[in-house]
C-alpha positions as CSV (number, residue, x, y, z in Angstrom):
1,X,40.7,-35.5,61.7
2,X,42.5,-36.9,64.8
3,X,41.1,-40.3,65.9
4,X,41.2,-41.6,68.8
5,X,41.8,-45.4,70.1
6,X,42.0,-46.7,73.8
7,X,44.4,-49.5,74.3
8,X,45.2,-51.6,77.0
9,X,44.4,-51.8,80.5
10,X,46.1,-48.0,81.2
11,X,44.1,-46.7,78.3
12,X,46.6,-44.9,76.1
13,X,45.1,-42.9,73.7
14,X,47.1,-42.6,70.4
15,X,46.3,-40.9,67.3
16,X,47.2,-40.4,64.0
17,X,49.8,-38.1,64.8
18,X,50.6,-38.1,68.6
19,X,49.2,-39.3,71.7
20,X,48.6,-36.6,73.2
21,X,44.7,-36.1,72.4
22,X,43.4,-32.7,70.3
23,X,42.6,-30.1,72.1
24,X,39.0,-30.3,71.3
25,X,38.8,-34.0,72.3
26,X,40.0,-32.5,76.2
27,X,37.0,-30.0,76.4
28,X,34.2,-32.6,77.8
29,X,36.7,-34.1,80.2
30,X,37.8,-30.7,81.3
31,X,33.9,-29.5,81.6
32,X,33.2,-32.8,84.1
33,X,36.3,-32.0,85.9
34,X,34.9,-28.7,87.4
35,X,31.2,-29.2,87.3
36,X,30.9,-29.8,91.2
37,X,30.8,-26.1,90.8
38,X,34.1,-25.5,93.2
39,X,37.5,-23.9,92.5
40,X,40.1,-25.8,90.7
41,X,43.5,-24.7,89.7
42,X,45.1,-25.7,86.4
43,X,47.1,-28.9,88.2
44,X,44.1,-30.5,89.6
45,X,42.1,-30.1,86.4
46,X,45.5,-31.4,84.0
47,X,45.7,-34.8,86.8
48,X,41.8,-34.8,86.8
49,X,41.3,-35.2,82.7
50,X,44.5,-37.0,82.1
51,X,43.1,-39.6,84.7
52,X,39.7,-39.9,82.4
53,X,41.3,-40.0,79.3
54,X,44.3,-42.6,80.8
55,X,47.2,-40.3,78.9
56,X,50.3,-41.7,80.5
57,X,53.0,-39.4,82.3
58,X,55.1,-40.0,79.3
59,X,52.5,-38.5,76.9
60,X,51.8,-35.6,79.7
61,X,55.2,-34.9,79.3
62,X,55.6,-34.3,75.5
63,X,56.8,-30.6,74.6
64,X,55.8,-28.5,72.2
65,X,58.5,-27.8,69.3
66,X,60.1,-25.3,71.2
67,X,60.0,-27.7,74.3
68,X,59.2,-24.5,76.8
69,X,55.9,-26.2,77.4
70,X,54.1,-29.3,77.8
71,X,51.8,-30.1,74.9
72,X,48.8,-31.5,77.3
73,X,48.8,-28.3,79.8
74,X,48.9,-26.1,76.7
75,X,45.9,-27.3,75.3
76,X,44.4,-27.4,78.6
77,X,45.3,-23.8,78.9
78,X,43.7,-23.1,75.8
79,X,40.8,-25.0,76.7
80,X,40.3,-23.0,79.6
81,X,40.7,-19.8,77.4
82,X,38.0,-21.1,74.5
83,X,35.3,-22.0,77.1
84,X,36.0,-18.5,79.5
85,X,35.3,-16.3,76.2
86,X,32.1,-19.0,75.7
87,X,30.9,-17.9,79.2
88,X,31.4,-21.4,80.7
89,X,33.7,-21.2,83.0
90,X,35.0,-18.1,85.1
91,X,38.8,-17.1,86.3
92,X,39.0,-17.1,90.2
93,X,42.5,-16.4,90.3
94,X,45.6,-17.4,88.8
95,X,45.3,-20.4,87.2
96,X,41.6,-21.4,89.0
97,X,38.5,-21.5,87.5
98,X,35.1,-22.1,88.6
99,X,32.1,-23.6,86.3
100,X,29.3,-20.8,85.9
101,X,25.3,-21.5,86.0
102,X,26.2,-21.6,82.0
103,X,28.7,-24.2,82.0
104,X,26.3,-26.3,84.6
105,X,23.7,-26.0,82.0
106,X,25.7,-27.3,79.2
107,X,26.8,-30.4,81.2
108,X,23.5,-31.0,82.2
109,X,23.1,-31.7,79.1
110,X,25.6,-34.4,79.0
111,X,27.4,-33.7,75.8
112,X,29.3,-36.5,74.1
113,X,31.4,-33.9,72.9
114,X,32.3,-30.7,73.6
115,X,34.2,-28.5,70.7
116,X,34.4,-25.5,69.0
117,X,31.3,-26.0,66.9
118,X,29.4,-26.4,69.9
119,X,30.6,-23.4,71.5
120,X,29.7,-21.5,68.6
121,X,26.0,-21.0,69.9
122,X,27.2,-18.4,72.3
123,X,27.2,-14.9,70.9
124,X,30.4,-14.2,73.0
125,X,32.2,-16.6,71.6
126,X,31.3,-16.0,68.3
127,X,32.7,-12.4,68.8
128,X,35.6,-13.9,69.8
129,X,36.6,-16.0,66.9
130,X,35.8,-12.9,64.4
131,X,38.1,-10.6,66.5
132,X,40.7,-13.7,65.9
133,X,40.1,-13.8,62.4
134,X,40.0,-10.5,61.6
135,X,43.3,-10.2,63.1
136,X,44.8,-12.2,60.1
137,X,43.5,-16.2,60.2
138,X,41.6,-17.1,56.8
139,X,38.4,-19.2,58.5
140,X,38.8,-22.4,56.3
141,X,42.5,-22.3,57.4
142,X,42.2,-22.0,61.1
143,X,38.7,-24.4,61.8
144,X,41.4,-26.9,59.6
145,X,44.1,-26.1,62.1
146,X,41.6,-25.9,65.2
147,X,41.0,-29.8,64.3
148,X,44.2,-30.7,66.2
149,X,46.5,-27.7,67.2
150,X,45.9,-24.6,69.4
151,X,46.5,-21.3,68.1
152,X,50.0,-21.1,69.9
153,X,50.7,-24.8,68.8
154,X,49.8,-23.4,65.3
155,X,52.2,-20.6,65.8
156,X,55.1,-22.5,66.7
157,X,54.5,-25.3,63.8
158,X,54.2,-22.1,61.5
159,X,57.6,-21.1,63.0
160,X,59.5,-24.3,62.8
161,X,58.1,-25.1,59.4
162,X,59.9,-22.0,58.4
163,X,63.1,-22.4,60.4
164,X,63.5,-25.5,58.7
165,X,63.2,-24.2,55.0
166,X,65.8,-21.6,56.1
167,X,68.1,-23.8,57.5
168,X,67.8,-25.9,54.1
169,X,68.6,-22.7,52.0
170,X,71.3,-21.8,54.5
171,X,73.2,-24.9,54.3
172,X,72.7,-25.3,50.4
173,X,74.4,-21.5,50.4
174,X,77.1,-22.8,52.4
175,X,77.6,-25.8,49.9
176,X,78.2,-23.3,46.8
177,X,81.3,-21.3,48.7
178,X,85.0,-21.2,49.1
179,X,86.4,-23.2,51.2
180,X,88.1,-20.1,52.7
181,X,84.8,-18.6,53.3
182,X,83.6,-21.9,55.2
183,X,86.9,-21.0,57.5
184,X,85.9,-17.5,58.5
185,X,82.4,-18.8,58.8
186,X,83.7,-21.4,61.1
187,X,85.3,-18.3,63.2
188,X,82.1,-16.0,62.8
189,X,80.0,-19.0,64.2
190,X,82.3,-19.7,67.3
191,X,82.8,-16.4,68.4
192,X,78.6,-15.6,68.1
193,X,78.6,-18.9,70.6
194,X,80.4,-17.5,73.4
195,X,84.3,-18.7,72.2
196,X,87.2,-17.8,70.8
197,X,87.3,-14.4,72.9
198,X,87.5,-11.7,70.3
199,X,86.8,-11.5,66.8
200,X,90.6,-11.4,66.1
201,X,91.7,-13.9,68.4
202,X,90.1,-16.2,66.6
203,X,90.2,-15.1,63.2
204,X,93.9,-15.7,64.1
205,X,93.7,-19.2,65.8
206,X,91.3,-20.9,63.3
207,X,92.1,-21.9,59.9
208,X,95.7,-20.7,60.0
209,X,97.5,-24.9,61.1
210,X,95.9,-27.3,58.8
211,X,98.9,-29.4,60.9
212,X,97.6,-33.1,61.6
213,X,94.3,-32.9,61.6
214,X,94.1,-29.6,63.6
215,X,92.9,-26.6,61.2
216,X,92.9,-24.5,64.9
217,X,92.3,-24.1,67.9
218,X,90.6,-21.7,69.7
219,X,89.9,-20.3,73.1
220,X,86.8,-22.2,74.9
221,X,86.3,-18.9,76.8
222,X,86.9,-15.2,77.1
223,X,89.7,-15.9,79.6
224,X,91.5,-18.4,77.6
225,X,91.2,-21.2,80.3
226,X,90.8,-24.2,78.1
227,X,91.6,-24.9,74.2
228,X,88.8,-26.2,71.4
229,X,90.9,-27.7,68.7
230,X,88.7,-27.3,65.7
231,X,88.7,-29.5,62.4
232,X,86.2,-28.3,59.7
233,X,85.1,-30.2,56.5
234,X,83.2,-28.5,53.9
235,X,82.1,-32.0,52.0
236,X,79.8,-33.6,50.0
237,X,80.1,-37.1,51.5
238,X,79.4,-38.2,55.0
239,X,82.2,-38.3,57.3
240,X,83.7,-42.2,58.0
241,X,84.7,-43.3,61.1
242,X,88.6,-43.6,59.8
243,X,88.2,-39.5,59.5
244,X,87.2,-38.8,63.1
245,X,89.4,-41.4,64.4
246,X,92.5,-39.4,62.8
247,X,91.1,-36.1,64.6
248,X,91.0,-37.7,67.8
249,X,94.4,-38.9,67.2
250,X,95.2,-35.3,66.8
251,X,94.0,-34.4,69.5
252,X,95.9,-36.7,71.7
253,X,99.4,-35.7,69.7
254,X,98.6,-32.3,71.0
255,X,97.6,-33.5,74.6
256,X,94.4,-32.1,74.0
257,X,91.0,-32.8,75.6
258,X,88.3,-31.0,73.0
259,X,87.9,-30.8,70.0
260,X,85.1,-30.1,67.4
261,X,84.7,-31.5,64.0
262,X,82.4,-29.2,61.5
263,X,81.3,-30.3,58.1
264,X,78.6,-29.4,56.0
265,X,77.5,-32.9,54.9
266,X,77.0,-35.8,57.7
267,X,78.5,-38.5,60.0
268,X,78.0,-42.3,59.5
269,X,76.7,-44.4,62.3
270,X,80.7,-45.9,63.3
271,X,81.7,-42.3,63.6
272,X,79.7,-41.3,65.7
273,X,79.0,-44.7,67.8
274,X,83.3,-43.6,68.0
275,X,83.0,-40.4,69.8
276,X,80.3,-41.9,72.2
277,X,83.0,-44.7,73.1
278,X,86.2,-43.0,73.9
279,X,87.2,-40.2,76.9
280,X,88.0,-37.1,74.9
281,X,85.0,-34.8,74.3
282,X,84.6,-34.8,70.7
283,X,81.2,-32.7,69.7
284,X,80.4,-34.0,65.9
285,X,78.5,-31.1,63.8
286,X,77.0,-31.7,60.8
287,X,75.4,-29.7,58.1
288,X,71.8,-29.7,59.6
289,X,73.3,-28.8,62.9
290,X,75.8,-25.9,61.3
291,X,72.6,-24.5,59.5
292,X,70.6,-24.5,62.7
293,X,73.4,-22.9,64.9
294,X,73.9,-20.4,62.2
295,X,70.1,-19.4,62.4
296,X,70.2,-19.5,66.4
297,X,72.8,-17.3,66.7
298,X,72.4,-14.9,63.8
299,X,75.6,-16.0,61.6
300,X,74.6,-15.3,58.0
301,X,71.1,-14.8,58.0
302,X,69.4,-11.1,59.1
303,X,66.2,-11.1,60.6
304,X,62.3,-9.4,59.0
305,X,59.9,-9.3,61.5
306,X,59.8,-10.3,65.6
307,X,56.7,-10.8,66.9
308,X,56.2,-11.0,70.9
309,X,53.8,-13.4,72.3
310,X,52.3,-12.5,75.4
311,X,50.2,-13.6,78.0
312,X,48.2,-12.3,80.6
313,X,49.5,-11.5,83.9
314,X,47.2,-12.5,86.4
315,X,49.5,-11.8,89.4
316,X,49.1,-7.8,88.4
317,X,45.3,-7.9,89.2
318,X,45.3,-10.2,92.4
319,X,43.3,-8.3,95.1
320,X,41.8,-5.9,92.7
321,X,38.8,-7.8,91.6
């Protein structure tokens, strides 16, 4: 369960996990909100319960894993969503609602708390969660989940979960082959991120010097107007500053101003606290990094099923209601 705990005079809520509060916990706030019985859009009603609760502009402003939403609107989104199938509340436009003679009734009521197990008593609703579970959700599994995460939340922590277990895989593969093949990896990689122009131009510019440092050097675009020089490591052992230092020393034999240093193990702290201190743009990837890249842009992993998440769009039905 997510508890809850208001401290000091702004009242920050914090939690076990986050501060942002469950999505439940913003359902009774949301209900008082809009029970003058007027239209309110989605920004008034996010300002209006953050106010009650006293969750800062900080916490308002914490993003789901994918960081394409704010974790607070989303779960005021999906509040808005749980109590329109419950037959509290009714969509005006997009993003307004309005309370209904049902909703009035419930707050008249004065609920200390409004969640899912209260909304169960409306037959609508109840039709609503079976259509959800039938389409997949084990009951024990989701009123577990529904304690602190919206469906989409859900969704994306499902996601990431398994993002992460495949990067892990991914760079453990990587660990186990040639150094050769961690060269044309390095290429494949590059050229899926936008550089290196063709295939063949920089198959032919990376891994071919090994001369001071420099194992290549590839094009940073399609039109050749800058140089990357590229170093890549395929270690066990984190990468000392000493290392980096020599790259960059490299780099500035060659008159260069980039360079990129790959390895499939890690940086200490002086090596990196290095590349933060000098002029030359030197971008440090390590083996979490490599994995994740590799994922994002389709370089040695294929993928088994896409699913499209879709919303609806309100602006399609304006003045035909």
């Amino acid at each position: 369960m997510y508890s809850l705990t208001k401290q000091g005079r702004k009242g920050r809520w914090v939690g076990d996990n986050m501060a942002v509060p469950d999505f439940q916990s913003l359902m009774a706030p949301f209900l008082r909100c809009i029970g003058d019985g007027h239209e309110h859009e989605t920004d008034e009603i996010v300002e209006c319960v953050a106010q009650q609760l006293g969750v800062s502009e900080e916490d308002r402003r914490e993003t789901l894993p994918s960081g394409r939403q704010f974790r607070f609107r989303n779960r005021i989104g999906w509040d808005a969503t749980y109590f329109a199938k419950a037959g509290l509340i009714e969509r005006t436009g997009r993003g307004h609602f309005r309370i209904t003679d049902r909703g009035k009734a419930l707050l008249a009521t004065n609920p200390e708390r409004v969640d899912i197990k209260l909304l169960s008593q409306y037959p609508e609703f109840v039709a609503f969660r079976s259509r959800t579970r039938d389409g997949g959700v084990a009951p024990a599994e989701e009123e577990a989940a529904a304690v602190e995460q919206t469906p989409e939340e859900l969704l994306e922590s499902v996601y990431q979960s398994l993002t992460n277990d495949l990067a892990d895989d991914v760079l453990e593969r990587v660990k186990q082959c040639s150094p050769a093949f961690f060269e044309q990896l390095v290429v494949d990689l590059l050229v899926a991120m936008g550089y290196g122009g063709s295939l063949a131009d920089a198959g032919s510019a990376v891994g071919r010097s090994g001369d001071g440092g420099i194992d290549g050097v590839i094009k940073e675009d399609k039109l050749g107007l800058d140089a990357v020089y590229v170093q890549a490591k395929r270690w066990e052992g984190n990468v000392s500053r000493p290392t980096v230092q020599a790259f960059v020393g490299s780099l500035e034999g060659r008159k260069a101003r980039k360079g990129v240093l790959i390895t499939t193990s890690g940086f200490t702290r002086d090596a990196i606290a290095y590349t933060e201190s000098i002029e030359k743009r030197v971008v440090l990837i390590d083996g979490s990094r490599l994995s994740q890249l590799m994922i994002e842009h389709d370089v040695g992993v294929t993928e088994t099923a896409h699913y499209s998440l879709k919303r609806l769009d309100e602006d399609y039905y304006v003045g035909n209601v």
